[in-house]
Residue, then its C-alpha position, 0 to 999 in steps of 0.5 A: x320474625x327473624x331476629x337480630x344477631x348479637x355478637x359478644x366476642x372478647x377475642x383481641x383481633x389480629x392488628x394488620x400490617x399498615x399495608x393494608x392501609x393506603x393513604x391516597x394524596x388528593x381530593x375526595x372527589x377525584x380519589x373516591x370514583x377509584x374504589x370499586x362499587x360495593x366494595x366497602x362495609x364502613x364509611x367513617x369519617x367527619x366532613x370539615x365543611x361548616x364548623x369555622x376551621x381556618x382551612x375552610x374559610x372560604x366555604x358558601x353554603x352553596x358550595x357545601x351543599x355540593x360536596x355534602x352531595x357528592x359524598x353522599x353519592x359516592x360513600x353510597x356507591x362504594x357501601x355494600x348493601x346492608x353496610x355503613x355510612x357514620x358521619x361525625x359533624x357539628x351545628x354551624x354558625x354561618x357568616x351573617x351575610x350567608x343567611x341574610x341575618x342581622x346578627x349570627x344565626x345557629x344551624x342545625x345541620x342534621x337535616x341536611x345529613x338526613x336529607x342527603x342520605x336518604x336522597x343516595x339510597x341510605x337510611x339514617x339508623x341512629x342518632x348519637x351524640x358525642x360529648x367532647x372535651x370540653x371546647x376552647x372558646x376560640x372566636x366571638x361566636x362564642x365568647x364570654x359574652x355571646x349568648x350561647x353556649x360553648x358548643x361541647x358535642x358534637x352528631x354521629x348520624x348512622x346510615x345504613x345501606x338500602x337492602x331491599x329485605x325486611x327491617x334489621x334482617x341480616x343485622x348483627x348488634x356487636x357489644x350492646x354496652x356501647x351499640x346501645x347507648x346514644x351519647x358517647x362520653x370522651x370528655x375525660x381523654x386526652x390528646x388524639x395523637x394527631x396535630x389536625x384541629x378537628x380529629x377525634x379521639x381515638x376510642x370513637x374511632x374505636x366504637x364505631x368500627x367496632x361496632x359496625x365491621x368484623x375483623x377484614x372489612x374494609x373501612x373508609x375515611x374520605x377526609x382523613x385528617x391525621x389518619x386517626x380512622x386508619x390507624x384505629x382501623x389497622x390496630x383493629x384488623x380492618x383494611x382501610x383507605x383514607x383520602x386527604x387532600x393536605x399533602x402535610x396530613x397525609x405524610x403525619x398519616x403515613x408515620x402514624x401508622x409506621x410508628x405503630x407497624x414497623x413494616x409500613x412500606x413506602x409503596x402502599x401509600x400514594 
């Protein structure tokens, strides 16, 4: 039986130049049909479909459905075979009236991940949780005196690209210390370095790319945010491409990774 290949390597990468990063202005659907078939090791990224921010209050669940689709469709095409599709998402509390319920009504949200990979060709291969910290009681859903808890962690589904060759053939583990463990602790860190409402820290950036590329693949974010994923992504040595829709997110993008490479030319970024 062929075996899994492990990867211990202490050698620091090489960070790339920002141009190596491109921060597209637009929406993910229009923006993602440009990158090539099969041309990507790593899709990272977390929806902002579902968890009650202000940009997304006019979000039906009929309409998240479609783009949860879309994405699905179009990170699976642009995935090489073998490669990685990581989505960070939360459970949802859906308006009343979305569900039919008397009163609000939690819903997992996983299955509808699981679902939509699968149905795109891509495999669910690990299940994480990351702990967060600990989160701000920010509307009745989840006041003091709601009976639920405050929400604290959040998923990171892993999908993996169909192959068509055995279980894990092929497959390189790189640094078991964090490959292997299935919750992620964060709640000890601070700020991300960005201004968007749902970016995540840096290091979970940090243990997903390290985890699922080597130092010249590309990584994808389709919803960007403040760039977190690329600029993590070129400090790392990776080439990215990250896709934000708010003109705002995509100019504090574009000076996070020019603060962190002086060399960042106006001329790749669109």
């Amino acid at each position: 039986m062929e075996q899994n290949q492990t990867t211990n390597t202490t050698q620091e990468p090489t960070p790339l130049s920002a141009a190596n990063c491109s921060v597209i202005c637009g929406e993910f659907e229009t923006v993602m049909p440009t990158i090539p078939d099969e041309s990507v090791t790593l899709v990272f990224t977390s929806p902002p479909y579902g968890v009650g921010m202000d940009y997304e209050t006019d979000i039906r669940l009929s309409v998240l459905f479609e783009k949860l689709n879309v994405f699905f469709r179009e990170a699976a095409r642009v995935t090489k075979r073998g490669g990685y599709v990581c989505v960070n998402f939360g459970d949802i509390i859906p308006a009343r009236e979305m569900l039919g319920t008397v009163e609000p009504c939690e819903m997992p949200m996983g299955w509808i991940y699981w679902s939509f990979g699968l149905g795109n060709g891509l495999v669910l291969q690990a299940q994480r949780v990351w702990k967060k910290n600990f989160a701000k009681i920010t509307n009745g859903k989840h006041a003091i005196s709601a009976p639920r808890p405050v929400p604290e962690a959040e998923h990171i589904y892993t999908f993996r690209k169909i192959t068509g060759k055995p279980q894990y053939s092929g497959q390189v583990i790189r640094n078991r210390q964090i490959s292997q463990r299935a919750i992620w602790d964060t709640s000890t860190e601070g700020s991300t370095g960005s201004t968007h409402p749902a970016a995540f820290p840096e290091s979970l950036a940090e243990r997903v790319i390290e985890i699922y590329t080597d130092a010249g693949d590309m990584v994808v974010d389709p919803f960007a945010g403040g760039g977190t994923v690329g600029v993590v992504a070129s400090r790392m040595g990776r080439p990215s491409i990250m896709i934000e829709k708010e003109a705002g997110y995509c100019d504090e993008a574009k000076a996070r990774l020019s603060s962190q490479n002086k060399d960042y030319p106006e001329q790749f970024s669109r």
